[in-house]
mmCIF file of the C-alpha atoms, coordinates in Angstrom:
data_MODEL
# 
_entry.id   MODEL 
# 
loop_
_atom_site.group_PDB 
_atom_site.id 
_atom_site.type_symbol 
_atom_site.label_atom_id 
_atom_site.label_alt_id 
_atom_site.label_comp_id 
_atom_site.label_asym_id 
_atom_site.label_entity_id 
_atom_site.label_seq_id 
_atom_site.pdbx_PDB_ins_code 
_atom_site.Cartn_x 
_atom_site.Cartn_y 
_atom_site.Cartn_z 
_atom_site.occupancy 
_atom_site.B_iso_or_equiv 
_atom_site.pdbx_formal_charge 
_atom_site.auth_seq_id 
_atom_site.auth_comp_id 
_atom_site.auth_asym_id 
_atom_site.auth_atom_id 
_atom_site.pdbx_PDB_model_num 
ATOM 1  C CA . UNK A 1 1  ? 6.815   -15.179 21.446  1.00 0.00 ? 1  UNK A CA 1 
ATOM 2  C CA . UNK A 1 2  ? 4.864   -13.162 19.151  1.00 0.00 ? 2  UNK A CA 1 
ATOM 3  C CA . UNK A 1 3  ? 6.236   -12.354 15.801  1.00 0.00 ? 3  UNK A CA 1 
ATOM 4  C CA . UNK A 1 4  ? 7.372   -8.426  15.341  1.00 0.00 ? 4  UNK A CA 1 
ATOM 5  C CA . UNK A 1 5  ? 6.620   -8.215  12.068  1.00 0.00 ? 5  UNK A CA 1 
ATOM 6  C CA . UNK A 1 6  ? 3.099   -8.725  9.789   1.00 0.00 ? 6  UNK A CA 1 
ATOM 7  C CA . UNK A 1 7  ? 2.978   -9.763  6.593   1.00 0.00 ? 7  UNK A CA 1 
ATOM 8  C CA . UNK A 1 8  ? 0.639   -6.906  4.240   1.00 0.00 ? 8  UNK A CA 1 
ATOM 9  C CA . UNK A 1 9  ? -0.761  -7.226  0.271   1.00 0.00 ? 9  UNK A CA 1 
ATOM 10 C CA . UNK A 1 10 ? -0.412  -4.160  -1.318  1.00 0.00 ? 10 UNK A CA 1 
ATOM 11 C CA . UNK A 1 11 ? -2.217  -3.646  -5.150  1.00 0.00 ? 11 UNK A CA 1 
ATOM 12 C CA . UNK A 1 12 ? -1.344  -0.141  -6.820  1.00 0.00 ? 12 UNK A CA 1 
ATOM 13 C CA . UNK A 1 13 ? -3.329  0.388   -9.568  1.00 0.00 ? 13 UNK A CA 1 
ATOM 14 C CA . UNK A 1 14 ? -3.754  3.539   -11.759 1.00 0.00 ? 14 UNK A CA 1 
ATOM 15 C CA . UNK A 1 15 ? 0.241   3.382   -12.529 1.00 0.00 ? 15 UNK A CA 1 
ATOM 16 C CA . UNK A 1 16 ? 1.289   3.908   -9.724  1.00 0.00 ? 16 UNK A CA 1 
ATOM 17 C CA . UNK A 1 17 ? 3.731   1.260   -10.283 1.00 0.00 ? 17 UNK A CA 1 
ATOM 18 C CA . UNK A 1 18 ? 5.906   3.371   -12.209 1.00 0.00 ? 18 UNK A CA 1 
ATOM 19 C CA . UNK A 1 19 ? 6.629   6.075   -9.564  1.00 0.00 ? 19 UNK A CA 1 
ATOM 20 C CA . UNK A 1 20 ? 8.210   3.326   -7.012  1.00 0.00 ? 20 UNK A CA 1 
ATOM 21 C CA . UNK A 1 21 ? 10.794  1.108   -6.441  1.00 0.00 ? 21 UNK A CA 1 
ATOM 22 C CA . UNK A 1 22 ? 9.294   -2.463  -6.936  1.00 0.00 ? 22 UNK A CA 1 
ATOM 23 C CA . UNK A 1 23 ? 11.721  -4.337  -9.726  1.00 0.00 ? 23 UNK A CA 1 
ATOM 24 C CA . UNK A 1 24 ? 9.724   -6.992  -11.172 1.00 0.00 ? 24 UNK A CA 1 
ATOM 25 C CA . UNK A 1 25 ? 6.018   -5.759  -9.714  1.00 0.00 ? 25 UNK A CA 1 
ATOM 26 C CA . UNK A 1 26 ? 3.415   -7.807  -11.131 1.00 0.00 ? 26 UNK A CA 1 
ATOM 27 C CA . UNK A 1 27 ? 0.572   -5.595  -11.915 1.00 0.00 ? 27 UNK A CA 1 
ATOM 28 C CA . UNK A 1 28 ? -2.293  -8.101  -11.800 1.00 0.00 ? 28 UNK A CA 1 
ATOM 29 C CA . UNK A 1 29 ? -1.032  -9.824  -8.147  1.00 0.00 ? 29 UNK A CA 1 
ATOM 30 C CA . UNK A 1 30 ? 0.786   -7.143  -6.404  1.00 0.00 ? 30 UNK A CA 1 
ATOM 31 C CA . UNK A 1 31 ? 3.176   -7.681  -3.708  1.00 0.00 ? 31 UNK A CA 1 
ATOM 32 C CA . UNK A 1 32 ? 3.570   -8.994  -0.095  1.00 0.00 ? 32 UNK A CA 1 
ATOM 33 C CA . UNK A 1 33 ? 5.251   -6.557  2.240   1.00 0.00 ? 33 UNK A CA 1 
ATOM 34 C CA . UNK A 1 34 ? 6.417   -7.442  5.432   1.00 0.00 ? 34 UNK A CA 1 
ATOM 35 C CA . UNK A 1 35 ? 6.541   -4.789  7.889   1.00 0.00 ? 35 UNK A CA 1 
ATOM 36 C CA . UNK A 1 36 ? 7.249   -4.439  11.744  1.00 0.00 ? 36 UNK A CA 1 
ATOM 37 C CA . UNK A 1 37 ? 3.920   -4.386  13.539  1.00 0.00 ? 37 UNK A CA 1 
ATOM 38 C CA . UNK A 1 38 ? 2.057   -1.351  14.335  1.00 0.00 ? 38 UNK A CA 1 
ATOM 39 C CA . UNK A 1 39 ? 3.553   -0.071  11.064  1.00 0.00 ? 39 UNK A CA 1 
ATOM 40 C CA . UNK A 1 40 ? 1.313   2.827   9.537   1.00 0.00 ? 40 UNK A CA 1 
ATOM 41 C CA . UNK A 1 41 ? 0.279   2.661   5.911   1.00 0.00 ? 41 UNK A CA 1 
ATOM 42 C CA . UNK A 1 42 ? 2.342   6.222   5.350   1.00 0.00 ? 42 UNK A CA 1 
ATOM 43 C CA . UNK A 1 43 ? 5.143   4.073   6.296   1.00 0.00 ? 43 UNK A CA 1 
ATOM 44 C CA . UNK A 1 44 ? 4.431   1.253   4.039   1.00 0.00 ? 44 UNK A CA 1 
ATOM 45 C CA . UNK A 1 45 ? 4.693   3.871   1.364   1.00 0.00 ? 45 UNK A CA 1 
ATOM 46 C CA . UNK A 1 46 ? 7.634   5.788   2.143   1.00 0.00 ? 46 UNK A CA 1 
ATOM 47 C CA . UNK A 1 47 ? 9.624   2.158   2.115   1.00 0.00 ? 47 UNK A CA 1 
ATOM 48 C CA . UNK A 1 48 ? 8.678   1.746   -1.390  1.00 0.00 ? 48 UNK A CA 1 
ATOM 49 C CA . UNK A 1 49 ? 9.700   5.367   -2.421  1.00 0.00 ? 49 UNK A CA 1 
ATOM 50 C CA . UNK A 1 50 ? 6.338   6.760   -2.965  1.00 0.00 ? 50 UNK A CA 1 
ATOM 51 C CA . UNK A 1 51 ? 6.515   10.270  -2.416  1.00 0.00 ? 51 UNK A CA 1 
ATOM 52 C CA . UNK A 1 52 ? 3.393   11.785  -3.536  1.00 0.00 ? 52 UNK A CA 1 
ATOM 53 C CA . UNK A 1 53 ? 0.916   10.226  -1.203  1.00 0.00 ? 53 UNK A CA 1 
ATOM 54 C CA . UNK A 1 54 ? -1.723  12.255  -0.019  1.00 0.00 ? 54 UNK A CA 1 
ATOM 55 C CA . UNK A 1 55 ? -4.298  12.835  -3.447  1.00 0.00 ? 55 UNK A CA 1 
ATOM 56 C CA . UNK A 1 56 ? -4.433  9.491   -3.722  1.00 0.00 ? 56 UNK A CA 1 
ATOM 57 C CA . UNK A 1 57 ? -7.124  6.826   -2.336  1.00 0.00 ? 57 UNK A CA 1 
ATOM 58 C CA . UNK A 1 58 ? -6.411  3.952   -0.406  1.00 0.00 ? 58 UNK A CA 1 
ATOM 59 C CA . UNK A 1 59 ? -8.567  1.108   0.539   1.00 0.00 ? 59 UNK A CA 1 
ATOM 60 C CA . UNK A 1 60 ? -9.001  -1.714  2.465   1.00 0.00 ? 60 UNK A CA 1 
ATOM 61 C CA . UNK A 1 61 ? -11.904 -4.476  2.742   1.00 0.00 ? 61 UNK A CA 1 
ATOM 62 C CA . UNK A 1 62 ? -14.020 -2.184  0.422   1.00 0.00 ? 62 UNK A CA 1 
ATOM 63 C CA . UNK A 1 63 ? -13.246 0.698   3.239   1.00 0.00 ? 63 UNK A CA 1 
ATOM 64 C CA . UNK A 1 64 ? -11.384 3.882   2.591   1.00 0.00 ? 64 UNK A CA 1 
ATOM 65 C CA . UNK A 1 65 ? -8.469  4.497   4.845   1.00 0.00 ? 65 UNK A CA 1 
ATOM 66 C CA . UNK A 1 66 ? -6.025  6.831   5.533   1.00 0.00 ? 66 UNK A CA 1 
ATOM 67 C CA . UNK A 1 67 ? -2.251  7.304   5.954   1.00 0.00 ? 67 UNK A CA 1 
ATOM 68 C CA . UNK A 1 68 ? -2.001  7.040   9.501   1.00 0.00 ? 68 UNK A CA 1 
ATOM 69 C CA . UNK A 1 69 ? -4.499  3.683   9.711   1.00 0.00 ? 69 UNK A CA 1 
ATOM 70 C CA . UNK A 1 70 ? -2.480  1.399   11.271  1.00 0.00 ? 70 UNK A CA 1 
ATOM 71 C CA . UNK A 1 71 ? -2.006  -2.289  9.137   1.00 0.00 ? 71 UNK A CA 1 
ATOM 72 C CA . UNK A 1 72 ? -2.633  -5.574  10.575  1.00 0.00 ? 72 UNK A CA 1 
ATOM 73 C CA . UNK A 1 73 ? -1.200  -9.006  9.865   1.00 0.00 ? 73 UNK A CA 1 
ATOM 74 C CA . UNK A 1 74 ? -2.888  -10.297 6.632   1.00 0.00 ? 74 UNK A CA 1 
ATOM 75 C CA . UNK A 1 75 ? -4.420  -6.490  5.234   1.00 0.00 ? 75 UNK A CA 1 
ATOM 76 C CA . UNK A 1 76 ? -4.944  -5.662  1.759   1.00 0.00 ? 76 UNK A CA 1 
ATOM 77 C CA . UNK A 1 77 ? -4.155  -2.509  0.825   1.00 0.00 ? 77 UNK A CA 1 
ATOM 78 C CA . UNK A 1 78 ? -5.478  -0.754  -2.655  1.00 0.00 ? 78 UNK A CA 1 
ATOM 79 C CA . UNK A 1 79 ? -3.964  2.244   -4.038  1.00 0.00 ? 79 UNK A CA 1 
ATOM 80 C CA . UNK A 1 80 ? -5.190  4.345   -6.315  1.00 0.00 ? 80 UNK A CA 1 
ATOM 81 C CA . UNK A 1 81 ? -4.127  7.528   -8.323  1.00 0.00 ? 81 UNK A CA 1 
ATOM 82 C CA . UNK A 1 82 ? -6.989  10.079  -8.616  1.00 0.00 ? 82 UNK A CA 1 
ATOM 83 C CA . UNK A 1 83 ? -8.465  10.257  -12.339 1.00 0.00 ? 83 UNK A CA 1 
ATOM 84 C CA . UNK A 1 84 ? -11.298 11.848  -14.539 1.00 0.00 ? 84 UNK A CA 1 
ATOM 85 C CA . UNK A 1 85 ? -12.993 11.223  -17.637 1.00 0.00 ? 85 UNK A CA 1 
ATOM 86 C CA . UNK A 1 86 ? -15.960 11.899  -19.089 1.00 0.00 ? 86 UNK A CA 1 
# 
């Protein structure tokens, strides 16, 4: 039987850190989620309390995704707050 949940490596970067509930995140390794599969990344999110979601930039394998991309077993997910600077 396959398993119903995947296994996910999430990195927020940018501080993002500070605006969810992760006790004891580890800024230079992140954090293994598991989710059920065919989770969304919004999803992802909203289980960690991250409410503001949508001006920031998520990534995966070097490629930009979305909130509605669908994870897979194994996925590493970058987040990113937007910033300037000159």
């Amino acid at each position: 039987m396959k398993s119903e949940h995947i296994k996910v490596h999430l990195k927020l970067f940018s501080g993002l850190h500070g605006e969810v509930n992760l006790p004891g995140y580890d800024t230079h390794r992140g954090i293994i989620l598991e989710v059920k599969k065919g989770s969304r990344l919004r999803s992802l999110l909203k289980s960690i309390g991250m409410k503001r979601m949508s001006s920031n930039s998520y990534f995966r394998r070097g490629e930009r995704i979305g909130l509605w991309s669908k994870l897979h077993d194994g996925d590493e997910v970058q987040c990113f707050k937007p910033s300037g600077g000159g």
